[in-house]
N, C-alpha and C positions, 0 to 999 in steps of 0.2 A: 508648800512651794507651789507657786502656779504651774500648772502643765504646759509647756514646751514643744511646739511643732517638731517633725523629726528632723528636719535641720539645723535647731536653734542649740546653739553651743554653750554651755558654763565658761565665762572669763572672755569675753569677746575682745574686752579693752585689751588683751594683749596680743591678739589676733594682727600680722600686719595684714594693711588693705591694697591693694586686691589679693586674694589667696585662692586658692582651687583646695575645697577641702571635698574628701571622699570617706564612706560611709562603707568599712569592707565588712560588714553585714547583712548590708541592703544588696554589695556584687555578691556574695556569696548565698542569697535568694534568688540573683538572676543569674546565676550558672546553674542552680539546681532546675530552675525554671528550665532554662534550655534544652537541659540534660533530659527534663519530664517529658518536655516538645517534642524530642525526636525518639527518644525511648533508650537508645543506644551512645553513647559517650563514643562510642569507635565510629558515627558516622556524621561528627563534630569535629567542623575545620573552622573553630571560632577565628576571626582576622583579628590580628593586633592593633593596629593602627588605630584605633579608638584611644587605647591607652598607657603602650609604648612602655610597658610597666612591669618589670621582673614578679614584682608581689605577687601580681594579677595573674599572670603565668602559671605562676606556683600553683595559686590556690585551682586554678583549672586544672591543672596536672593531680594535682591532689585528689579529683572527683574523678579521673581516672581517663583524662582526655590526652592523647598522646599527637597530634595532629594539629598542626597552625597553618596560617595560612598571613601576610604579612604581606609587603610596600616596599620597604626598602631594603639595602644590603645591610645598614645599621639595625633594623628591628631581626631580621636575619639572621644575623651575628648575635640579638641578644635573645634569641631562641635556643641558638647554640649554646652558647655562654648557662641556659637556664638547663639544659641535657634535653631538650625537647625532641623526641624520637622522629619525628614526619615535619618537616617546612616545606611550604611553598613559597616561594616569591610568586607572589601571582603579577609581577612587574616585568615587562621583557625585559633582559639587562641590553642597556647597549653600551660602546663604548668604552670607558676605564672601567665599567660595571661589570663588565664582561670578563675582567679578571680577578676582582675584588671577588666575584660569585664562586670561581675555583677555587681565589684562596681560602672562604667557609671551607669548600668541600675539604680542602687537606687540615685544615684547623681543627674542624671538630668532626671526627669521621666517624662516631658513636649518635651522629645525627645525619638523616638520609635529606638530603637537599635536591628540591626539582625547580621549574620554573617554568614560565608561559614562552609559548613563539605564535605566532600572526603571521608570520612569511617564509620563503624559504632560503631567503640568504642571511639573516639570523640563526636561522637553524645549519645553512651550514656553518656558518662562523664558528657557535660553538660543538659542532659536530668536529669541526679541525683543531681547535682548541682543547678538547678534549683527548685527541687521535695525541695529541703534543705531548700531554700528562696523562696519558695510559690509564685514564679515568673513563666510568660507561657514566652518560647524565640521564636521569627523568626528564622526559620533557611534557607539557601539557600542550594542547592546539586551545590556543583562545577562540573563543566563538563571540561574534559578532550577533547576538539575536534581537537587537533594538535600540541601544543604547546609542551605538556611534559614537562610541571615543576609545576602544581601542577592539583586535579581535578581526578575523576575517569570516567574511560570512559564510554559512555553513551549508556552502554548495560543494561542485567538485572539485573547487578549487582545493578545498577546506581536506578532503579524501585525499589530494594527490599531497597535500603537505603530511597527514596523518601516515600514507604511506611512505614518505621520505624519511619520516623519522624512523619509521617499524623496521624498514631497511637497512637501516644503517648501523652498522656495529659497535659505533659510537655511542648510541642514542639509545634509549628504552623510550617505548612509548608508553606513556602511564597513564595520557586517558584526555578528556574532557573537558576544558573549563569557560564558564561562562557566566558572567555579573548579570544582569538584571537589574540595575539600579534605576532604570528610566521608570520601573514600573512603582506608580508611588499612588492608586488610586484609596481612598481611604476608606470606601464601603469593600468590605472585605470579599464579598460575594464578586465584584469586578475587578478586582486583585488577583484574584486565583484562574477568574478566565482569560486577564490578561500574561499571566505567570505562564500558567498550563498552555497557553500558544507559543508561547517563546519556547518552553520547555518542548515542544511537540519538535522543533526546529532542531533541537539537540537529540533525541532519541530517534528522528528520521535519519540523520547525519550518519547516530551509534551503527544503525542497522544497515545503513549505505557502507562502512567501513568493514565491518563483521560478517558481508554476502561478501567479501574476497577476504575471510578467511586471518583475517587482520581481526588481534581480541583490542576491546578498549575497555580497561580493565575498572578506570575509573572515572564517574564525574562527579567534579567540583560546581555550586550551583548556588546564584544566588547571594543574599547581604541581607540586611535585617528586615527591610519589609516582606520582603518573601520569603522568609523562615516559615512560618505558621505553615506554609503550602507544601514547601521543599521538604521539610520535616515530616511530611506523612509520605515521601517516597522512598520505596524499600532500597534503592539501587543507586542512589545517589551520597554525596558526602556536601552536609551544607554549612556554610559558612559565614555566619550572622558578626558582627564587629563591635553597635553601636550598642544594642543588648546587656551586655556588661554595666556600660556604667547610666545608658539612654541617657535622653535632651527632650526638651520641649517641644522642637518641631516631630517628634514622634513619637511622643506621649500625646499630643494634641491631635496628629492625624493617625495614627493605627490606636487607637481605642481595643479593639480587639488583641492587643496584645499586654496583659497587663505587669510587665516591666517594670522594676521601682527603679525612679532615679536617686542615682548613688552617689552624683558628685553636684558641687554646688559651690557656687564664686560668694566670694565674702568681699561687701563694699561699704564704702562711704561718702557720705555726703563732703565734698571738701570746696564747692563756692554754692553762693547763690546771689548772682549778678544780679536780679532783678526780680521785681515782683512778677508770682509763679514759674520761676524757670530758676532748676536747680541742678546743678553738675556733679557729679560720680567718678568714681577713680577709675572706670572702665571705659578707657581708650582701646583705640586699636591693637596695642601691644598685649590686651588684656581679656582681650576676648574675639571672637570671629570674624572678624569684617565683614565677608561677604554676600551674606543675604542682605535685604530689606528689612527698615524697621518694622515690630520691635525685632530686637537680636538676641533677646532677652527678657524671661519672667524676674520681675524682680517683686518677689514676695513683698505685701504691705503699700507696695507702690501701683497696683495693679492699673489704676486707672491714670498714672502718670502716660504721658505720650512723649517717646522719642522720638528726639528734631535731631539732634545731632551728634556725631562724635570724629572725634581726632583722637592724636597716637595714645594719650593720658586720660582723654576725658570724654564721658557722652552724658549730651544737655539732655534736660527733659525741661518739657512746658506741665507743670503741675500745680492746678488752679488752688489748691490747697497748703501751698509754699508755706506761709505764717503756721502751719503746724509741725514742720520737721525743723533743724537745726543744723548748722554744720560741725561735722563728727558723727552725725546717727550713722548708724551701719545698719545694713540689710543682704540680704541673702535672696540669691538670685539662682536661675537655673535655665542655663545656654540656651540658644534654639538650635546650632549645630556642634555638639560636646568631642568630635574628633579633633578640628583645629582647633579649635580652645585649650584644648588639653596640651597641645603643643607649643600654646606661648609662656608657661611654665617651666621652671629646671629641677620642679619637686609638688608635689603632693602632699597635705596634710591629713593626715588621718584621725578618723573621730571614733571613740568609741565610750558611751556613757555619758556621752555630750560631753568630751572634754577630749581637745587634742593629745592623741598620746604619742605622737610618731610622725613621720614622714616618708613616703616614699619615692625615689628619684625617676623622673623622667627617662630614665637610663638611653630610649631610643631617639628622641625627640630630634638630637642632630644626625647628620645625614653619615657622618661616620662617628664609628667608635675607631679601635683598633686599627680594623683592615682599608 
């Protein structure tokens, strides 16, 4: 039998196209990966929202990781649902969210639920809201270290909210958190000196709050390109997401982190209008929209150039037309694999090159239950 790339499946024909299949051998390499990364499973607040996926959970919890860190009230609830000891919503709740968040807390009470504030009439909200149902909440102070998109900066603004919440009998203060996403330089050496500035923001902050006597017991720090950094600090809890299952646009820019990707869109060829230019069953519905071309490795087609796509279909100009057909199927691998993963209501599972399973998107909509 010829030998078969690690994505290339037994019985394709009955594969439907578009599909998101997943390799839970290849996540179960990059959870040990992680695990090696930081040394310690207890200082592992892996984020869900990459893959919204009970299995996935499991198999983390199995390696001995009791701590999430999650997006919405829906991935929230299915942390719960999974007996997951520690969640974070690292999402301020506002709004109807603000009670959908207590009613986790009374749901599943064998799970310790905290969550982000950035101001301080949030925090009193649910400070009152709490005082209501005779509940004490975690709360995190988001920090603002560069990003600007959510988080207040971590001056004394940032002290005086830390000590509102310490204050209060409502509230526990549980510590630190702050994303890092903006830092995305791909030579690893300016990664870490722009990580290590940000991070110097947050342990000046620690040590502004802790000279009045105020402990901050915990920080949360960090997303997957600043794992490799955040993971060699003793004192922190860091929380990598895209890891699990990775994508192209970072396997292509952090090199240094060597990741297998574990999930992969299965397509096909369904028109070709014209000579060199051939259409895919991956529309908008079907994979990311949001970056720039490509959006998309697609194995076999490498040198195909994408011009277009709409909600079913994206065009390529590929001067090589007269050698594919329509029906060929090929296998492709996201360039951003969080929302991709979300225009799915299931998962196919591969193992021995042959689908053997499926697993459901369980979080993907915005509610479950609650």
């Amino acid at each position: 039998m010829q030998n078969k790339n690690w994505y290339e499946i037994d019985h394709p024909e009955d594969v439907v196209s578009p599909s998101l299949l997943v390799f839970p051998e290849r996540i179960e390499k990059n959870i040990e990966l992680m695990i090696s990364m930081i040394g310690d499973p207890g200082r592992l607040r892996p984020h869900i929202k990459t893959h919204k996926t009970a299995e996935i959970i499991k198999m983390q919890m199995e390696h001995g990781i009791t701590k999430f860190k999650c997006a919405t009230i829906a991935e929230a609830e299915l942390l719960g649902k999974c007996g997951a000891a520690d969640i974070l919503l690292a999402y301020q709740p506002v709004g109807a969210n603000l009670n959908r968040f207590f009613k986790l807390i009374i749901k599943y009470p064998n799970s310790l639920f905290s969550t982000i504030v950035d101001n301080t009439t949030t925090t009193a909200l649910i400070s009152e809201m709490a005082a209501s149902k005779e509940v004490s909440i975690p709360l995190f102070v988001d920090l603002n270290t560069g990003m600007n998109r959510t988080g207040i900066e971590p001056d004394m603004g940032a002290v005086a909210l830390f000590k509102q919440i310490a204050d209060d009998p409502n509230l526990i203060a549980r510590g630190l958190h702050a994303y890092d996403g903006h830092i995305r330089d791909t030579d690893p050496l300016l990664r870490k000196q722009a990580c290590d500035s940000a991070f110097e923001l947050v342990i000046n902050l620690k040590n502004t709050i802790e000279a009045l006597d105020i402990e901050v017991k915990t920080i949360v720090i960090g997303g997957s390109p600043s794992f490799p950094i955040h993971a060699k600090r003793n004192d922190v809890e860091a929380s990598p997401g895209t890891t699990l299952l990775w994508d192209e646009r970072y396997g292509t820019s952090f090199r240094d982190m060597p990741f297998l990707h574990a999930a992969v869109l299965f397509t096909r060829i369904i028109s070709k209008p014209k000579k060199g230019v051939i259409c895919l069953d991956l529309g908008h519905k079907a994979i990311a929209p949001e970056m720039d071309f490509p959006r998309v490795k697609i194995f076999g087609l490498e040198d195909a150039e994408q011009i277009g796509q709409s909600e079913e279909h994206l065009v390529l100009k590929y001067d090589k037309s007269e050698t594919v057909k329509i029906g060929d199927f090929f296998y492709a691998i996201p360039m951003h694999i969080c929302p991709t993963v979300a225009k799915y209501s299931k998962i196919l599972t591969i193992e021995n090159r042959q689908v053997n399973g499926a697993w459901k998107i369980a979080a993907r909509d915005y509610q479950l239950e609650i």
